[in-house]
N, C-alpha and C positions, 0 to 999 in steps of 0.2 A: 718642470714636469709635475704634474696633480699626484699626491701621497697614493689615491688611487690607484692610478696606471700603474700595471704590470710590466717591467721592461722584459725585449725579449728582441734579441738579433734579426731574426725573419719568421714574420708570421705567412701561414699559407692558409686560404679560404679555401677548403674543397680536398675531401680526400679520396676522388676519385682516379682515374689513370693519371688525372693533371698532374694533380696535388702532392698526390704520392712520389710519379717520378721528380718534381721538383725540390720537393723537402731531402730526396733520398741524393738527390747529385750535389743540392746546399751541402751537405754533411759530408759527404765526402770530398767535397771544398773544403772544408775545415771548419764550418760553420758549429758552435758548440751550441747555442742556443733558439731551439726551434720549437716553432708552436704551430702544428697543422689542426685546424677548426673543421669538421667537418655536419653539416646540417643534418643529416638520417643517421638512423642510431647502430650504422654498421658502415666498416669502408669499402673500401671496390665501386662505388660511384655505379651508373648503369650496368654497368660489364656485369651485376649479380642476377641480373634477369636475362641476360642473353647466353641461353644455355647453350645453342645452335654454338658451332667448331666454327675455323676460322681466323682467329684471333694469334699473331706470334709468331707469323712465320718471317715477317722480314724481321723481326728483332732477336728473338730466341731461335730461328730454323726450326722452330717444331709447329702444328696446328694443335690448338691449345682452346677451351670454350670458354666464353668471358672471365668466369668464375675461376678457372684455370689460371687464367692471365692474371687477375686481379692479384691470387693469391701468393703469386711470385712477389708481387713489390709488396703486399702485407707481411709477408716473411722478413724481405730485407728489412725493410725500415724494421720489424719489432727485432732486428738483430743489432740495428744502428742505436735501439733503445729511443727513438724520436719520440715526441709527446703527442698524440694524435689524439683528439679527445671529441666523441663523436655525442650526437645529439644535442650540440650548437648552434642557434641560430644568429649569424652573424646581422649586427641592426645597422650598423654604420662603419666608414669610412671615409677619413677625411683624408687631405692631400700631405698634411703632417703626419702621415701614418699612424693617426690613432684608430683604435679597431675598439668596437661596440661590439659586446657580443651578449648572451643571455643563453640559459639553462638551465633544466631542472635542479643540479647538481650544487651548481655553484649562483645559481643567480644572474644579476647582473655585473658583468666584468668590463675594464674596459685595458686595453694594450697599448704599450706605445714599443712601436713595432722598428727599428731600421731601415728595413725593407719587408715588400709585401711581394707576393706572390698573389696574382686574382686565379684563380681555377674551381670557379664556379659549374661549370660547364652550361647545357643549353637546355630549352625546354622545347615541346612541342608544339607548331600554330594550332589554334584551337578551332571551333565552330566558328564562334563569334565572328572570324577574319576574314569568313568565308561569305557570308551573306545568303545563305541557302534558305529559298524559302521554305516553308513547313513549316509542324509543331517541332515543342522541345518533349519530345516522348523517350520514352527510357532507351536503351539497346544504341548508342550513338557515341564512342569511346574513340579518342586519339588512340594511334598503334600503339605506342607506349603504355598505355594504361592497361590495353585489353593482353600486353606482353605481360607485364607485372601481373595481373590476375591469375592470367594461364598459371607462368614459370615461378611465382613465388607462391602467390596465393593458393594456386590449384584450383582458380574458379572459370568456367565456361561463359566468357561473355553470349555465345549466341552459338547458332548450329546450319545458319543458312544465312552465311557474310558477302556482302561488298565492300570492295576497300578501293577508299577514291585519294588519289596520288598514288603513286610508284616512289616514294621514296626507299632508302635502303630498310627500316625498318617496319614497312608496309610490306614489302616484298616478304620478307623473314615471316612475319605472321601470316602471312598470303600460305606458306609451306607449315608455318609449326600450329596452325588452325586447321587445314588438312588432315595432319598424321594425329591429331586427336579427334577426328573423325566429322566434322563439319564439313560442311559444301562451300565454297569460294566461286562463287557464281561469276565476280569478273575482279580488276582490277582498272580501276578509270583514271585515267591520266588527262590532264586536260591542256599539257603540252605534244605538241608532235615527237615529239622523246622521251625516255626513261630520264627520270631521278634520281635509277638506284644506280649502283654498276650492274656492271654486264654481269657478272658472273651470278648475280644474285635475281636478274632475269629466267639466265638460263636456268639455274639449280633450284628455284623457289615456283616459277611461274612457268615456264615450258616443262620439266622433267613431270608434273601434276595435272599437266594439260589444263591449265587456269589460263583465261585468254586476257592479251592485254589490249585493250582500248584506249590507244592512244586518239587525242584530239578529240574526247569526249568529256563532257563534266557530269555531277547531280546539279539536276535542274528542280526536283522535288523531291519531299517527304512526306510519306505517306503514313498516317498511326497518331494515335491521340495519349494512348497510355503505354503504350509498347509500338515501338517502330512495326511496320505493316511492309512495308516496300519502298523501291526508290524510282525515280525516272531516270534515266539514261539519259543524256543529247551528245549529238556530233558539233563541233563549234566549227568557227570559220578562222580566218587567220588575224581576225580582230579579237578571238577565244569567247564570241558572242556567242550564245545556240543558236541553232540552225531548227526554224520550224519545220517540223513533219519529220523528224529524225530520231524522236524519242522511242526509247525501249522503254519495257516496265520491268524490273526484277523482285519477286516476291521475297523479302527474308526479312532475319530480324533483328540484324545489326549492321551497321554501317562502320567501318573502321577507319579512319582519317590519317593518312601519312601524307602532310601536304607542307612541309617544310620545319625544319629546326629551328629553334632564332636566340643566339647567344645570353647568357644571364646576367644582362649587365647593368642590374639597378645599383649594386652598390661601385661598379665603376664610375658610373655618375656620379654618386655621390662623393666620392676620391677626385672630382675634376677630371680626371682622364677625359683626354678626345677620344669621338667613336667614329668609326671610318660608315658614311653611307652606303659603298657599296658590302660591306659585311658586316655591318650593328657590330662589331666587335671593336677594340681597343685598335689604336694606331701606334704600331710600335717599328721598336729600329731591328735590328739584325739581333740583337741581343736579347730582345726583344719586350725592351723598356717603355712604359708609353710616353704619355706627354709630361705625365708625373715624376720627376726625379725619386728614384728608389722604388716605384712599384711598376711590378711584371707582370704579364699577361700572357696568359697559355691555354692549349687544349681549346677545347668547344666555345667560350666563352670569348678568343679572343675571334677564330672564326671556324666555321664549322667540319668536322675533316671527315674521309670517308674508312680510314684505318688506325687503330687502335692506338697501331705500332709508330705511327706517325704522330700523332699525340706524346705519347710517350718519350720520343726522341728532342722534339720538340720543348716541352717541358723540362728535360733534361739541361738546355740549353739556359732556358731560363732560371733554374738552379745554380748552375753555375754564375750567371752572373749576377745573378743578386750574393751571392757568395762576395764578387769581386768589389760589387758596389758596399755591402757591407766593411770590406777590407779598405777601403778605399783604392783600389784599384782599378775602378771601373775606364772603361776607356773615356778616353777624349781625342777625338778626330773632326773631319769632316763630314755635317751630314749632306748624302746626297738623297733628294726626295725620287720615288720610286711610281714612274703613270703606268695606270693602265691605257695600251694601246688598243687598236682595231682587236675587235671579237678578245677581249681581256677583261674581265670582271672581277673586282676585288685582290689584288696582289698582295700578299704581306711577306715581308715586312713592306712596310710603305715608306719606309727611308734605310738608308744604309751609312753608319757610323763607321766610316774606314781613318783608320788609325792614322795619324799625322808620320809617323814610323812604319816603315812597310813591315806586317804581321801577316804570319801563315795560317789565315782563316779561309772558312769559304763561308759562301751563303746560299741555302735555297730558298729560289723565288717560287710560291708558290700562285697559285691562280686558279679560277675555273673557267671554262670558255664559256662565250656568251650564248651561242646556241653549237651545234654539231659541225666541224671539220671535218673531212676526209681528205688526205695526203695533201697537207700543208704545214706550213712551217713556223715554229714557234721560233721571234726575234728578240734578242734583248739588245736597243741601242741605248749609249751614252752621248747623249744629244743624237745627234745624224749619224755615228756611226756606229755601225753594228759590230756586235761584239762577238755574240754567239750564235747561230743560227741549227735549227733543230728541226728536222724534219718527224712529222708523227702519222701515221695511218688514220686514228681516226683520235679525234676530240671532243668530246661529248662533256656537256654542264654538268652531268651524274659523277664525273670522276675527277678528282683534283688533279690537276697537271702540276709539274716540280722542275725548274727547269736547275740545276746547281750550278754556282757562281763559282770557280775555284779564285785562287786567290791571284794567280794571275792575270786572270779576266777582269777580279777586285781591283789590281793596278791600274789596268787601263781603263777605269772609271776614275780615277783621279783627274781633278780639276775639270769634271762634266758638272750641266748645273743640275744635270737629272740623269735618271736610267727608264727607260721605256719598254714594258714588256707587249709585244703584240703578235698576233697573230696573221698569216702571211699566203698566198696561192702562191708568190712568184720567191725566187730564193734569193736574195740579195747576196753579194758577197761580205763575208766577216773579216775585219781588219786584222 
């Protein structure tokens, strides 16, 4: 190892909900030497701009506002005494777990780490992805940005919005644009469904009489130095527009919640495999990727719709980079994890079940590929079905969880896969 390198048991990229609860469950593994990097020069990751409630109730039982939640895991860790050292920008990472990093403070540093922890989290898709003709005139802000203005900055992106997608943080600013006194002229969605959850429809975009257009896109921009207006269109079921169907809406910002998309340039650069159906890391139950000793969590490895689910999740991955540090990581058999009919993106995407039968579960997560009503979510090992789960409704906006207990784990042994799908008719479960 180069006189350089810093040694250090588990470094973690990211101290946001990821980062935090992974460093904080590492440590009370037993983990003594931890190094959390964090790129902005305060921790709490997004959750410091999302003043809006919400946040904590399936892990703490209380409703709690981002900043709320945040500042519970910045408590524990400064009570674990963790090193968290914020205003890092991490440059590299290699599959030998060296970690490149740079700061005003200190410079250029570089780590050699045991294990990593990725908890980068995600960014938002931009204009660029979108292909919208028009100028590039001022007043044209991802929901993200135009949130951080409001909530941190205290700045008024615009006073007469459109915002195209219904994702969950399109919807949020749909309501917290409102109650600072603007007009929210529509919400355009350019699938036949919401993005966001349900409840962030009703309480954001029905309770303010904000109308949502679904099956509609921006077809234009209208404004040379400051945005002027947008075009409306109805699409077809190819998401083509439809001539003769355009609206005009006059305002003077356009707000963009049109998909999340995981941060995973320094994944790549670590070798990790990334799953196509979720740009994120490809990991086991434990939720290790293809890389021996580094783990992947939160937003970054795929995108969730609750905090508290992040959190739990991350958790998991502390612990086992704990185990892998100890040497006690498991070794079992992997079984790879498909997505079946209407099943998009599963993770983990394999399952490490221990050669020794161990009282674990797993939850399989997923999103549907377009909207269910009263059908059944299947999980088979090979041809036979294990579990069978009937759901009212499934919609792409909400992450479905289907949990593995550990005996359902047994009767995956010696399958050469596990199959998550979606189902009209009920088969019977073994």
């Amino acid at each position: 190892m180069s006189e350089r390198r810093i040694p250090v048991d588990l470094l973690v990229i990211g101290a946001g909900p990821a980062g935090l609860a992974a460093a904080i469950s590492a440590r009370e593994s037993g983990v003594e030497s931890i190094v959390v990097l964090e790129r902005e020069d305060f921790q709490g990751g997004i959750l410091r701009q999302c003043i809006h409630n919400g946040f904590g109730l399936h892990r703490f039982k209380v409703e709690l506002t981002g900043p709320e939640y945040a500042q519970r895991d910045i408590d524990r860790a400064r009570e674990l005494e963790l090193d968290i050292r914020t205003g890092v920008t991490v440059l590299d990472v290699t599959p030998d777990k060296v970690v490149t990093a740079i700061s005003r403070d200190r410079g250029l540093e570089e780590f050699q780490a045991k294990a990593v922890v990725l908890a980068m989290g995600c960014r938002e898709r931009p204009r660029g992805a979108l292909a919208i003709p028009g100028t590039r005139c001022a007043g044209i802000y991802s929901a993200g940005t135009a949130q951080r203005f409001v909530n941190l900055e205290g700045y008024m992106p615009g006073r007469r919005v459109v915002i195209l997608g219904s994702g969950d943080i399109g919807l949020i600013m749909a309501r917290r644009m409102t109650l600072q006194g603007a007009k929210v002229l529509a919400c355009v969605e350019l699938m036949p469904y919401s993005s966001g959850l349900n409840r962030n429809i009703v309480q954001c975009l029905q309770d303010y009489d904000i109308p949502l257009l679904l099956s509609h896109t921006v077809t234009n921009i209208r404004g040379r130095e400051r945005l002027e207006g947008v075009t409306v269109s109805r699409v077809d079921d190819s998401r083509r527009p439809i001539p003769g169907t355009e609206r005009e809406f006059d305002c003077d910002t356009l707000l963009l919640s049109v998909g999340l998309i995981p941060e995973n340039e320094l994944s790549l650069s670590a070798g990790v495999k990334l799953s196509p159906a979720t740009s994120g890391a490809e990991v086991d139950n434990t939720l290790q990727t293809s890389v021996p000793g580094i783990f992947a969590c939160g937003n970054v490895l795929h995108v969730h719709d609750l905090v508290d689910h992040v959190s739990n999740e991350s958790a998991v991955a502390g612990r086992a980079a704990a185990a892998y540090i100890k040497g006690k990581a498991w070794q079992g058999t992997i079984i790879p994890v498909r997505d079946g009919e209407g099943v998009r993106g599963s993770v983990p995407q394999r399952i490490n079940l221990p050669d020794a039968a161990v009282d674990f579960s797993v939850n399989l997560m997923f999103r549907p590929a377009q909207v269910y009503r009263n059908h059944y979510v299947v999980v088979r090992a090979d041809d036979r079905p294990l579990s069978v789960r009937k759901s009212m409704i499934l919609t792409p906006g909400e992450m479905a969880v289907v949990p593995m207990s550990a005996e359902l784990l047994e009767k995956c042994r010696g399958a050469k896969s596990v199959t998550v799908e979606i189902r009209e008719d009920k088969p019977e479960a073994v």
